[in-house]
C-alpha positions as CSV (number, residue, x, y, z in Angstrom):
1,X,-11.7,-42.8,35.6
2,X,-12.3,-38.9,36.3
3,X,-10.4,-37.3,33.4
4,X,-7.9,-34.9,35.2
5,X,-4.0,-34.5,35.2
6,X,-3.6,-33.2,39.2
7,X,0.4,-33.7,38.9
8,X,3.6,-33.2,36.3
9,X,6.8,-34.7,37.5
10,X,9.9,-33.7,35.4
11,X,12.8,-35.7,35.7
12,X,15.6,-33.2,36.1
13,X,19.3,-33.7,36.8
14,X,20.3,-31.0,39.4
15,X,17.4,-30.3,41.4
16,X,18.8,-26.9,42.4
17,X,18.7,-25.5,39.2
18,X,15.7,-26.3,38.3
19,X,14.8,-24.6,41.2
20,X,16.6,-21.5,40.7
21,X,14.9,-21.8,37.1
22,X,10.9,-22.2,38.1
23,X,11.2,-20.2,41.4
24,X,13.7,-18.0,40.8
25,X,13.7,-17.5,37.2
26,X,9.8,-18.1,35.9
27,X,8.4,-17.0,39.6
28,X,6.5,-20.6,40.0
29,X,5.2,-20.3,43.5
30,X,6.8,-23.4,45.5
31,X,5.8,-25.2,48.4
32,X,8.5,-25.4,51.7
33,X,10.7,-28.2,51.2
34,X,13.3,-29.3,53.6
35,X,17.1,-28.5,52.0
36,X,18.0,-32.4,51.8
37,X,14.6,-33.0,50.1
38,X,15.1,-34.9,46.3
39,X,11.9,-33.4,45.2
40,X,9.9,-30.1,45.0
41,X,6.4,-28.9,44.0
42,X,5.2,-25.6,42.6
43,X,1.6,-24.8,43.1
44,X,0.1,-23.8,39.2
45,X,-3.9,-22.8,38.8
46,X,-5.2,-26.4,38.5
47,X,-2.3,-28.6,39.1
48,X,1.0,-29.1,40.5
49,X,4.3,-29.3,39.1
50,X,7.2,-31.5,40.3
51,X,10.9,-31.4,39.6
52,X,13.1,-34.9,41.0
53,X,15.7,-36.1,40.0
54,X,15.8,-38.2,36.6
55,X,17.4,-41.3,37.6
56,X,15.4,-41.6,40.4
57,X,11.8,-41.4,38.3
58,X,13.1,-43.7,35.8
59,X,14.3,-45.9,38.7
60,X,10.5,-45.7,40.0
61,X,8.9,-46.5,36.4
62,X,10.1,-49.1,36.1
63,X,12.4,-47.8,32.7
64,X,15.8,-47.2,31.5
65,X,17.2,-43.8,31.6
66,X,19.4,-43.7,28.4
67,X,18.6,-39.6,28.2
68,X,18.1,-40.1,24.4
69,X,16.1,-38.3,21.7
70,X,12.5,-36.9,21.9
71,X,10.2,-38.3,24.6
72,X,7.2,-37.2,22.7
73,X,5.5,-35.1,25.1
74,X,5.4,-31.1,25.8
75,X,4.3,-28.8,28.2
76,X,2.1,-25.9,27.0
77,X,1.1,-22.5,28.8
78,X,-1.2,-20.3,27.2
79,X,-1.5,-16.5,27.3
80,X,-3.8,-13.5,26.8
81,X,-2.1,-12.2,24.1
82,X,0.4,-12.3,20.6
83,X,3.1,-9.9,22.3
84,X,2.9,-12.2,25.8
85,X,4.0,-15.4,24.2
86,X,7.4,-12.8,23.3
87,X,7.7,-11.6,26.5
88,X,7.2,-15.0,28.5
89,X,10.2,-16.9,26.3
90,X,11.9,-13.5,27.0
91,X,11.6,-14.4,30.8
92,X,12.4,-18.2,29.9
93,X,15.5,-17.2,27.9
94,X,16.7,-14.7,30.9
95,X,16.0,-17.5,33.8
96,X,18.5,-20.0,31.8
97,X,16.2,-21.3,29.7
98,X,16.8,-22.1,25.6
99,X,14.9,-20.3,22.9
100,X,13.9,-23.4,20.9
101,X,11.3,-21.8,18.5
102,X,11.0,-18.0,18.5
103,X,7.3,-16.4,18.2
104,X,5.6,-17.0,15.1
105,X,2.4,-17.4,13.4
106,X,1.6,-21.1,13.2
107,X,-0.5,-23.0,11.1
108,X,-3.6,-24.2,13.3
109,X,-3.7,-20.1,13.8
110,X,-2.4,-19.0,16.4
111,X,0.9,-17.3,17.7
112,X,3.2,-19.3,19.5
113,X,7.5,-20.2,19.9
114,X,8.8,-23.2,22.2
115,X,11.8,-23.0,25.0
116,X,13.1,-25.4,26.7
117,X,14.1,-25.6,30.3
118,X,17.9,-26.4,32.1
119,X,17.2,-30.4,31.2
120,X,15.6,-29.7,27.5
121,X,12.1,-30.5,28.7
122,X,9.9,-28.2,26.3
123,X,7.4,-25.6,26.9
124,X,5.2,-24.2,24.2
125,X,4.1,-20.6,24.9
126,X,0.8,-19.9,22.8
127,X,-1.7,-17.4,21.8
128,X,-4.6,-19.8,21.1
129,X,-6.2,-17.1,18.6
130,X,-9.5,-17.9,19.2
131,X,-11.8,-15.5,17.6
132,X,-11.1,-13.0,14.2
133,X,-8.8,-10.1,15.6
């Protein structure tokens, strides 16, 4: 296998929000879809994300979709600096997202919070402090 995650499909219960979130709200570039389309991609720098409805993907895994608890899994997105990880959950929080975990230091040593998007799904916003600044 060639190590590489191409594709994120979120399961999402109004497609047209979570439009209006990632396009709208966060500025995710997004590819033309056709209005009656169930599905829609953004473009990202080295992968793709993809919002369709939940029932649907757990219809096509296979597994139930009882909604319930943590699924174990987040999405990250990195930034340049400590005062961008406050300003991008500032943009989350004003596109309709929730503040889950405001900016802090954390203890691998960084600088990062968490929000979470119109169907919970959490993003981590981070300051990977790599070097003594």
């Amino acid at each position: 296998m060639d190590p590489r995650i191409t594709l994120v499909t979120l399961g999402v219960t109004d497609v047209d929000e979570s439009i209006r979130f990632y396009r709208d709200g966060l500025g995710f570039p997004m590819r033309d879809r056709d209005e009656d389309d169930d599905v829609a991609f953004f473009t990202l720098e080295g992968t793709w994300l993809s919002i369709y409805p939940r029932e649907s993907l757990a219809e096509d895994a296979t597994v139930p979709d009882d909604g319930s608890g943590f699924s174990g899994v987040t999405l990250a997105h990195n930034v340049s600096t400590r005062d961008d990880v406050s300003s991008v959950l500032d943009e989350a929080v004003a596109a309709g997202g929730r503040l889950v975990k405001p900016a802090q230091d954390v203890f691998w040593g960084g600088y990062s919070g968490y929000f979470a998007d119109p169907d919970g799904h959490l993003w981590e916003v981070a300051y990977p402090k790599l070097t003594d600044d």
